[in-house]
N, C-alpha and C positions, 0 to 999 in steps of 0.2 A: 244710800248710805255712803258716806267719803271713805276711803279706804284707812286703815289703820297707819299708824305713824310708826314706822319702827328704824326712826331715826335717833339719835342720839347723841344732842350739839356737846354736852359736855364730854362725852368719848373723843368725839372727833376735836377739841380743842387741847384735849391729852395726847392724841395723835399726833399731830402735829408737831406738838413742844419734842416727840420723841420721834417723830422723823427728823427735825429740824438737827438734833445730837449726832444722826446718822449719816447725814450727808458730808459731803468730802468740802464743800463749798457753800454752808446754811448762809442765805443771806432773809430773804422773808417770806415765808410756809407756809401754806395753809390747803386746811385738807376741805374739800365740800362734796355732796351728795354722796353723805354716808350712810348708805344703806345696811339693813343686814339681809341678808338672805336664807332664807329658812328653808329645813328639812334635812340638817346635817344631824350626823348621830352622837357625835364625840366629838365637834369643835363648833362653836361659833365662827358665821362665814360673815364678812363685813366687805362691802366695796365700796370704793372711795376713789377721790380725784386727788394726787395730791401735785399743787401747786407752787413753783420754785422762782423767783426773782432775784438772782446776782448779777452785778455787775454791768446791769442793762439790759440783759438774757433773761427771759422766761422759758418756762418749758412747765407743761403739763403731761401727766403721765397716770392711767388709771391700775389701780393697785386692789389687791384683795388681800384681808386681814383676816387671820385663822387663832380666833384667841381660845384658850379654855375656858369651857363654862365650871359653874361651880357644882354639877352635876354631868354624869354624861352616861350614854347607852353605854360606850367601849370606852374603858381604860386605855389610853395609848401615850406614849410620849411627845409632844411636839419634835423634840429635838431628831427623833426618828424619821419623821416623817418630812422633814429639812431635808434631812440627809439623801432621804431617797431623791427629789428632786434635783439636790447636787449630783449625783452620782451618774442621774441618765441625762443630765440639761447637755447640748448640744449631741445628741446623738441622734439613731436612730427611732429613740420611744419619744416621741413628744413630750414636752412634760413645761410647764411654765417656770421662766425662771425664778429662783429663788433670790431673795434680798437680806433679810433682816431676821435673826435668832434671837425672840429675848425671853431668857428662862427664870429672869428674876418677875415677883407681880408688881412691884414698885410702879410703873410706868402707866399699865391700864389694870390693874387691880388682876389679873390673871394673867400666865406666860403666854405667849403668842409669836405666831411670825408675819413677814410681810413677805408678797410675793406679785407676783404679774399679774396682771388679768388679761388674760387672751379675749379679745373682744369681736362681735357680731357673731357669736355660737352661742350654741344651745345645750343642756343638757338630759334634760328631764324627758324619760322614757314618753310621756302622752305624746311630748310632740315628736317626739323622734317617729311614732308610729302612726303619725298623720300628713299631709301636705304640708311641704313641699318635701319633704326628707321622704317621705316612703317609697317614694318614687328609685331611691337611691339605696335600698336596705342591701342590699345584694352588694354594692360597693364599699360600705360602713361595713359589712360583716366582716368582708375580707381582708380591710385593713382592722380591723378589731380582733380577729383570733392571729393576725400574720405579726402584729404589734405586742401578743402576750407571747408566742411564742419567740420573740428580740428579747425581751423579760429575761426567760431562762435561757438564754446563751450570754446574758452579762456576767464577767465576770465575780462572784463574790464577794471577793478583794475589794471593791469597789464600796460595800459597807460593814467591810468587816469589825471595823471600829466601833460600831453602834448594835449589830446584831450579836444576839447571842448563837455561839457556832453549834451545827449538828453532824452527825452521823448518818449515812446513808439508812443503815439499818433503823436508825433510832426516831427518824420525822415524824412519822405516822404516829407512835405512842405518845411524842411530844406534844401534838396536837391533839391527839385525844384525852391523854389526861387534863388537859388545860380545860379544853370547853366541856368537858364532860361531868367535870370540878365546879364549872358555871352554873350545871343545869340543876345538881346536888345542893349549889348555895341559894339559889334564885327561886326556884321552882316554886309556884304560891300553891301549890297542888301535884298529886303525885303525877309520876309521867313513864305510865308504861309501855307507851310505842317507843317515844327515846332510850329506854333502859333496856328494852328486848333488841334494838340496834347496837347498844353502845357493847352488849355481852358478845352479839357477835361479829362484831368489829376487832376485840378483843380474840377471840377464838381463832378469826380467820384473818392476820395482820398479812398486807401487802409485801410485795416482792420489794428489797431495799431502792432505795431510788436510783433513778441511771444519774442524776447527777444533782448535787448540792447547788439550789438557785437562787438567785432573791424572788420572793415570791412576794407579788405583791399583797393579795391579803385579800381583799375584796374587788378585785378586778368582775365588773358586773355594766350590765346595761344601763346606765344611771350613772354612773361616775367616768366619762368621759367628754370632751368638748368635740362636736361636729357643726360643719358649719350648711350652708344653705347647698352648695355646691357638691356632699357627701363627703368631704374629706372630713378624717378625724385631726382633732388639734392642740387635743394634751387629754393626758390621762391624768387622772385627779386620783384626790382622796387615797394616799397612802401611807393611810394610820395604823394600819394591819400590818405592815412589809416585815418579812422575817425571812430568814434560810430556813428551808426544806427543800420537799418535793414538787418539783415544781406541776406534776399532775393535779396537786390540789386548787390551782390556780385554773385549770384547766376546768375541772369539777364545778369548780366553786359557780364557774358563768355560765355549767349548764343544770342549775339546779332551776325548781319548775317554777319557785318565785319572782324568777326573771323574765317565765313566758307569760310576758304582758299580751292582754284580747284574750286569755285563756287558746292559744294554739301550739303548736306542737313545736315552734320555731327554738331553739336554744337562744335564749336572752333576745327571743322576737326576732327574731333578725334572719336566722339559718338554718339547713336542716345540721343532725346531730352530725353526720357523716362530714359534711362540709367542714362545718366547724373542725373537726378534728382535724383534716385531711390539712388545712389553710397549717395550724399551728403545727403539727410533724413536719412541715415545710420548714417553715421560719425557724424552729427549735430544734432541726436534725435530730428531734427524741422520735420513740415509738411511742401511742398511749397503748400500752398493753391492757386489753379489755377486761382482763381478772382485777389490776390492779386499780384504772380505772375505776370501777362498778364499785371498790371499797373507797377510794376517795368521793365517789358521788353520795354513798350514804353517809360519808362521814360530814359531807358537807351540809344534809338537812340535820344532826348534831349542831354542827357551827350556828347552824341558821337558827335551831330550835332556841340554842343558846341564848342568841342574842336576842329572841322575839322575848323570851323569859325573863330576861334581865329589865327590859325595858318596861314590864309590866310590873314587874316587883320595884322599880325606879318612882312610878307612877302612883301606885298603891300606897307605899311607904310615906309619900309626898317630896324628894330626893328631890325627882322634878316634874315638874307641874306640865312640861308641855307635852299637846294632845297627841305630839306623832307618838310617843312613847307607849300609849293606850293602843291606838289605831294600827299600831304595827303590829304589836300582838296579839290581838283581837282578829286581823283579816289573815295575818300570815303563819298563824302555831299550828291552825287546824289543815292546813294545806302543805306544811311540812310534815305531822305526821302523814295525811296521804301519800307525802311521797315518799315516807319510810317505807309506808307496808306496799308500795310500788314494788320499788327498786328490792325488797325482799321477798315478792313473789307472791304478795298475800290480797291484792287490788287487780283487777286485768290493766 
């Protein structure tokens, strides 16, 4: 059977006319092998060639396209998720560069940006936990937890324009009331592992943060670019980015939906020790293991969240595609598992 076509010439001849407005020098444009790339949660991913003839000069250049769907698992801003690429492009956090902001839908029927495409990597968890990259997990680890914790020693300042500001004291309630309002709206059935966490999450609120971070949001196994060699080469997907705690970033990559082969590894990759020991490095923070242990449960909330949402997305018919089903389906019942882990009720 030939594979499915999930190209789309009239997109990519929309493309164009609106790359063509963007450039400093349009002479004749055109974009080819417009792919899209499936299994994003909150944005349509699109890569493309786009192609430039002025003045006698060509140049080719491959680009990836992050538009909004007309449904999505997470709510998120594009113009957010810009920003964060602005913010850390030529530093120490990998990050591909950003080009092009357009938050009207006039141009491809939903807002979207343009951006780099970092080329000959990979992303996707199967392969990273097969040949040739396994060979290298032990070196990915260390730049992966040594790169989250460069994260939280960025500046703030740096997107204070776009986030909304918090209080040391206050992160923790801010995030819990949000996803925990999620599980309240979405929920196609009651959920009382998540609601006997979420009371005492509430009962037993963490020590204030040692310090106000950009925190990316879903920093996880899956959403980074590694190449054959084991270096990582941009962190992706930063549709989540928010100030807080930056413990919860922390959390978030050692929750057990990450420990792909079903082993003990944090986000496959490392033991838990490790993992922390890399980012107290990078991030001059301490994870204080009390406060820790309530970010981690807080973080199967997050996750419950979002598998519920997508299955209520699904149901309703919002949106048809299968990862939406498939996600909540393999990953609710293994989030509650790790509720009643992590609260002492599972060995």
């Amino acid at each position: 059977m030939a594979p499915a076509d999930n190209s789309d010439p009239a997109l990519a001849d929309r493309l164009a006319d609106y790359c063509r407005t963007r450039l400093a020098h349009p002479g004749t444009v055109r974009v080819s092998g417009l792919r899209r790339i499936f299994g994003g949660a909150s944005r349509e991913t699109w890569r493309f060639m786009l192609h430039e003839d002025h003045g006698g000069r060509s140049r080719s250049r491959p680009l990836i396209l992050r538009r909004d769907p007309s449904a999505s698992l997470i709510d998120t801003e594009r113009r957010v998720e810009f920003a964060a690429f602005q913010a850390f492009a030529r530093s120490d956090v990998p990050v591909p560069e950003a080009l092009w902001l357009e938050e009207a839908p006039d141009a491809l029927g939903h807002p979207f940006f343009v951006m780099q495409e970092i080329t000959g990597c990979q992303s996707g968890p199967a392969r990273l936990m097969a040949e040739p990259f396994r060979a290298h997990h032990e070196r990915i680890a260390r730049q992966k937890w040594t790169i989250l914790g460069r994260i939280a020693t960025k500046d703030p300042a740096a997107m204070a324009s776009v986030l909304e500001p918090v209080a040391p004291a206050d992160a923790w309630r801010r995030e819990l009331d949000h996803w925990s309002g999620v599980i309240g709206r979405d929920a196609l059935e009651p959920q009382p592992i998540a609601q006997a966490a979420i009371r005492w999450l509430v009962a037993h609120p963490p020590a204030p943060a040692q310090r106000i971070a950009i925190v990316h949001g879903d920093y996880r196994t899956g959403n980074f670019l590694f190449d054959p060699q084991g270096d990582i080469r941009a962190i992706l997907d930063w549709e989540m980015v928010h100030l807080g705690d930056p413990l919860e970033d922390l959390a978030w990559g050692m929750n057990r939906s990450w420990r792909f082969q079903n082993n003990a590894l944090v986000g496959g990759l490392a033991s838990r020790q490790q993992a922390i020991g890399w980012w107290e490095q990078a991030s001059g923070l301490r994870a204080d293991p009390t406060a820790l242990h309530w970010w981690e449960l807080f973080s199967c909330i997050k996750g419950q969240a979002i598998w519920l949402s997508a299955a209520r997305a699904f149901e309703s018919g919002d949106n048809s595609d299968l990862l939406m089903a498939f996600a909540a389906w393999m990953l609710s019942n293994s989030q509650d598992r790790a509720v009643l882990e992590l609260m002492g009720h599972l060995p």
